[in-house]
N, C-alpha and C positions, 0 to 999 in steps of 0.2 A: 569706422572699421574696427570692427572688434578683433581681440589677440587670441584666437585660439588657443593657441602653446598652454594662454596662462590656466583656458578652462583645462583642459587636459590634468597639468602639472597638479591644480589643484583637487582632482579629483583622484589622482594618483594618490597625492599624498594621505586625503583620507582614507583611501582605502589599503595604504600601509599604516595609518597609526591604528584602524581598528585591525587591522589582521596582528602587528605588535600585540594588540591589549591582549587581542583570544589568545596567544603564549605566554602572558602573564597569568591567565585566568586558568587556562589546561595546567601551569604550575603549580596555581593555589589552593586546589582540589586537594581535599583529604578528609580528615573523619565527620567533618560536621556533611559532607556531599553523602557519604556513607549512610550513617544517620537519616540522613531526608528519603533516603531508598528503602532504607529498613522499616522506615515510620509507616510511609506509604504502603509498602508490603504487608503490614500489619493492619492496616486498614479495613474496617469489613463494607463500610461506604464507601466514599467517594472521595474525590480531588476538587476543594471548592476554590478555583482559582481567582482572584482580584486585585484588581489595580486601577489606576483614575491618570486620564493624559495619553502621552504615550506607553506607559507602564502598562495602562487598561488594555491598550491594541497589541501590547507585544502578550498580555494576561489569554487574551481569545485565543492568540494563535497558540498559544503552549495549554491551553485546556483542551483545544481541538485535534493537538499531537498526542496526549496523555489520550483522549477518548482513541485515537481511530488504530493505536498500538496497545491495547489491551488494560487499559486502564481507567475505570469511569468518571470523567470528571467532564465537571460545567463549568463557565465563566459566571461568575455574581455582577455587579457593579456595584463598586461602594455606594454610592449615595439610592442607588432603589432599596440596596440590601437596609437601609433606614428608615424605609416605607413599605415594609409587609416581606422583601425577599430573603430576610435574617429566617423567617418560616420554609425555608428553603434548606438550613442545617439540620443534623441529626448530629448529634454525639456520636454514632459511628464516624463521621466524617472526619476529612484532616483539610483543616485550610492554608493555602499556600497564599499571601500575600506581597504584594510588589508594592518597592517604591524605591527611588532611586534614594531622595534624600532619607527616607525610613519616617517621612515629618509631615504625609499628606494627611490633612484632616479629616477628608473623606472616609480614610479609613477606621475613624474611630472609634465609631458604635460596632462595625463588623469585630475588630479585636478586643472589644470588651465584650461583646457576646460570646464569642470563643473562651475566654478567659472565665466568663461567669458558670457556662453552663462545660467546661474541662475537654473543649475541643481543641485538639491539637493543633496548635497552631508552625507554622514554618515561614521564615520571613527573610523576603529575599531583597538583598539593599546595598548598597555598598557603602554607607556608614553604621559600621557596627557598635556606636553608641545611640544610637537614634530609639526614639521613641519603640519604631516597630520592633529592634533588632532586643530592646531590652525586655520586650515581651514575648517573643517568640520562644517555642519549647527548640527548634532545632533552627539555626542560622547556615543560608546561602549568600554567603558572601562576594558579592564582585569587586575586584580591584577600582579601587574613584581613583582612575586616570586622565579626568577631565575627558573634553568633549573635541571630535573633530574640527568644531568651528574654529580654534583655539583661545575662545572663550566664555565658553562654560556653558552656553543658553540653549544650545541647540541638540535637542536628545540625540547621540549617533551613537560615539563607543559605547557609552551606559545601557544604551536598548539592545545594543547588537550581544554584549557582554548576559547580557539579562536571556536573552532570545538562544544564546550558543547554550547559557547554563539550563535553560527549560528542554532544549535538543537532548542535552547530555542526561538529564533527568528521566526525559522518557524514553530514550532509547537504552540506559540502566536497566528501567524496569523491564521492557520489552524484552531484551536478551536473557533477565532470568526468569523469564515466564516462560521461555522457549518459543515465545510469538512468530508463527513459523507465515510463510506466503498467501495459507490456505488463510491463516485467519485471516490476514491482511483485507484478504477481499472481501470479505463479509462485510467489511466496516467499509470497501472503494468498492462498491459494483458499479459506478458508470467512471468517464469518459476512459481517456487513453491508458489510465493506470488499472482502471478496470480490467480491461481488455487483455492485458498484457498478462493479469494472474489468473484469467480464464484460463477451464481446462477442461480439455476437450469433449469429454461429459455435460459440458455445459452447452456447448455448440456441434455437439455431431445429430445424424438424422440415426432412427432408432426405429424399432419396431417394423410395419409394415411398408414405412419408407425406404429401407436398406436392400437395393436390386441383387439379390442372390436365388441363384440358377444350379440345378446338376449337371455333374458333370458331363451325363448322355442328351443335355438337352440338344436339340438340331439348335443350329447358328440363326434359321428362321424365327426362332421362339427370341433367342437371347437379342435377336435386334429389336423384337419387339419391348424386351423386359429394358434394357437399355434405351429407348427411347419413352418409355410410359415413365420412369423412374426420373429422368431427366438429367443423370449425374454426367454423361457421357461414357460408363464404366458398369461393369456389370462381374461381382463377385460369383464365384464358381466352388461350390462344396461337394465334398464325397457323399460314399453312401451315409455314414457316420453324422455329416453336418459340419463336416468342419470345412472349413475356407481351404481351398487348396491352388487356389490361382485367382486370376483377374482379365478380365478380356477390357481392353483399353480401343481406343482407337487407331493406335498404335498397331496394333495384333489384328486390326479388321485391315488393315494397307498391304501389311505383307501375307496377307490370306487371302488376298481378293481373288486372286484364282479358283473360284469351284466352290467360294464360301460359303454357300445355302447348300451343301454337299457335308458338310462337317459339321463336328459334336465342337459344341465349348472347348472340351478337354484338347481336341486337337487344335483349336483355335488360341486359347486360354495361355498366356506369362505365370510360371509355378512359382509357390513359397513368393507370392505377393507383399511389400510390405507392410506393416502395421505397425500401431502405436496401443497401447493402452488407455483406457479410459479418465485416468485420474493424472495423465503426464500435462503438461502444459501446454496449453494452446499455440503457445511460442515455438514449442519446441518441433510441434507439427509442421508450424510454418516451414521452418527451419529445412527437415527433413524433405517437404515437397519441395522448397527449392532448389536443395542439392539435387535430388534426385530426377527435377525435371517431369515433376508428377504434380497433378491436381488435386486426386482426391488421398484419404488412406482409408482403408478399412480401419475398425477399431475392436480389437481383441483383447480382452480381460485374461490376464496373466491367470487367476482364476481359476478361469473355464479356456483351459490350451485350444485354439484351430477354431474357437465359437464365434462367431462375427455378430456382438451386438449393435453395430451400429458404423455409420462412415461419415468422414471426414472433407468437406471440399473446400477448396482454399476460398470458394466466394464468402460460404460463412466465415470466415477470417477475416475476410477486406471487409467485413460487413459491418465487424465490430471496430476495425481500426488497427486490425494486424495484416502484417506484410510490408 
């Protein structure tokens, strides 16, 4: 019969000594973190990140945050980089090196190549005598507060400490590049995170797709144009072309009286609403839920009352919003 309690208890605990360490680490921050931002900043390549063990897996994940937040950087692997991928640097580059002890051997040709040919190097360890830290031009220092296991073997604080300080690094750089939503996506266009910074220019129907009608049309015509278009909805413009209602299905219930009798205009819901073309996908969501509406037209602040294009909540649920 196994003790629960103990696995619980002990899983508690390390997730208070690594959550401790990260307020030792957010403390220890100061000119050398500074330094590592400015260096980077200065950079006209790249971010060549490496490390060997768990230092290597925690190296991908913080090259892949630096890349996808506005910052070019690739993962190496010490021991390839000593078989042809050291042809992989450029003297514009800056390499960011990992190792917990600062004493992996792996990395030894990669920091004398840095060193021979005046690539900047930045070394992130938590013994700042160590081999790496006494070569590196800028040092990220982690606090060596031993390891969750409580003894010593099992990489957790160290990688979690290493992983907070590479978060912190490129979300630095990120916020003084102004790295706004829009770019975000360029770098996530698929699954859920995709979806979420889509906007609505991305997902509205456009062109000869967008069911709009005048206002004098007979109710005969616009059941037609509302059914060929398929949205359930059918926009209504002045002489001018500007959007000036919407005939919903809604407005065909309480007209049923004599409705192949009437214009749009007397059929037709006024000052319909709208979103703009470059607002976010989400935010469309948002608004047809409140509002208990499917589709939206979509109007370019622009070109005021112009309906380039409409919005229905299926292409939403399509991508994975709602």
């Amino acid at each position: 019969m196994t003790d629960r309690s103990s696995f619980i208890d002990t899983a508690r605990q390390v997730v208070l000594d690594e959550a401790r360490a990260l307020d030792v680490l957010a403390e220890s921050l100061g000119d050398d973190f500074a330094e590592a931002v400015e260096l980077i900043l200065r950079t006209k390549g790249r971010v060549i990140v490496s490390g060997i063990g768990k230092s290597g897996h925690i190296g991908h994940k913080i090259a892949a945050t630096l890349a996808s937040t506005g910052t070019p950087a690739y993962f190496v692997h010490p021991a390839e980089a000593s078989h042809g991928d050291l042809g992989m640097l450029s003297g514009d580059d800056v390499v960011l090196a990992i190792s917990n002890s600062g004493e992996a051997p792996e990395l030894a040709n990669l920091l004398a190549f840095t060193r021979r040919f005046g690539i900047p190097l930045i070394g992130l360890s938590s013994k700042p005598e160590s081999s790496l830290m006494q070569q590196a031009d800028v040092h990220l220092l982690i606090p060596a507060l031993g390891e969750a296991c409580g003894f010593g073997m099992v990489p957790s604080i160290s990688t979690t400490l290493t992983l907070a300080m590479g978060d912190a690094l490129a979300i630095a750089l990120m916020k003084y590049r102004d790295f706004r939503p829009e770019n975000f996506r360029v770098f996530h266009p698929g699954g859920k995170l995709g979806a979420r910074l889509s906007r609505v220019s991305d997902l509205m129907h456009g062109g000869e797709a967008v069911p709009l009608i005048a206002a004098d049309t007979p109710m005969s015509e616009a059941l037609l144009e509302i059914s060929r278009k398929g949205f359930g909805v059918v926009g209504v413009t002045d002489d001018a072309g500007h959007l000036t209602g919407i005939v919903t299905d809604g407005d065909l219930r309480r007209h049923m009286s004599g409705l192949l009798d009437k214009t749009a205009a007397q059929v037709m819901t006024a000052n319909p609403t709208t979103i703009a073309p470059d607002s976010l996908a989400e935010e469309a969501v948002a608004i047809m839920n409140a509002r208990k509406i499917t589709s939206l037209f979509v109007v370019d602040p622009a070109e005021p009352g112009v309906a380039r294009g409409l919005l229905h909540i299926h292409d939403c649920l399509r991508v994975g919003l709602g």
